[in-house]
Phi, psi and omega in degrees: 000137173253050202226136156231147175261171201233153174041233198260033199257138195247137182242137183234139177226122171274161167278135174328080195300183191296124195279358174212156163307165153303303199291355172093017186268178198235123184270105187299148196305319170303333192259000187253091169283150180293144152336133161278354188256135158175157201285149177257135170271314166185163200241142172301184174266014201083148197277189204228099216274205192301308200256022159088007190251171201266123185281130185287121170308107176294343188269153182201165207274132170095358173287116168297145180240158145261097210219178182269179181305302190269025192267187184045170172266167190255156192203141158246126182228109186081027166101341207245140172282103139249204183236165171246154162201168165285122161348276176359315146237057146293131164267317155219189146290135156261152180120000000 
């Protein structure tokens, strides 16, 4: 893939969620909201504070995430769906 992201933006390909309850109910495709989750493919360099020096990224490529439902764009690269967002909106690392 030939894609970096600029400044403080992060590329994600989400993960699947659980295909069943705790209880073993088995959850249909109509019924599956997307994942909150997902692996960073790769990161920008970071933003750039008042005197121009580089704010260091907490996220790094292979880290599981969290972000919120609605955050980031949906973007297709190489045929595959991820989202692009700011750091910012990750909420942590899992893991």
């Amino acid at each position: 893939m030939a894609f970096t992201p600029l400044h403080d933006r992060v590329l994600v390909r989400r993960v699947e969620g659980e295909e069943k309850t705790k209880g073993g109910l088995i959850i249909p495709d109509s019924a599956k909201e997307k994942p909150a989750e997902g692996i960073v493919v790769a990161v920008g360099a970071g933003a750039k504070d008042e005197d121009g020096d580089r704010i260091a990224m907490d996220v790094k490529v292979d880290d599981r995430v969290m972000f919120g439902k609605w955050s980031g764009t949906e973007i297709t690269i190489d045929g595959e769906e991820m989202l692009i967002m700011k750091e910012s909106d990750i909420m942590g690392i899992i893991g």
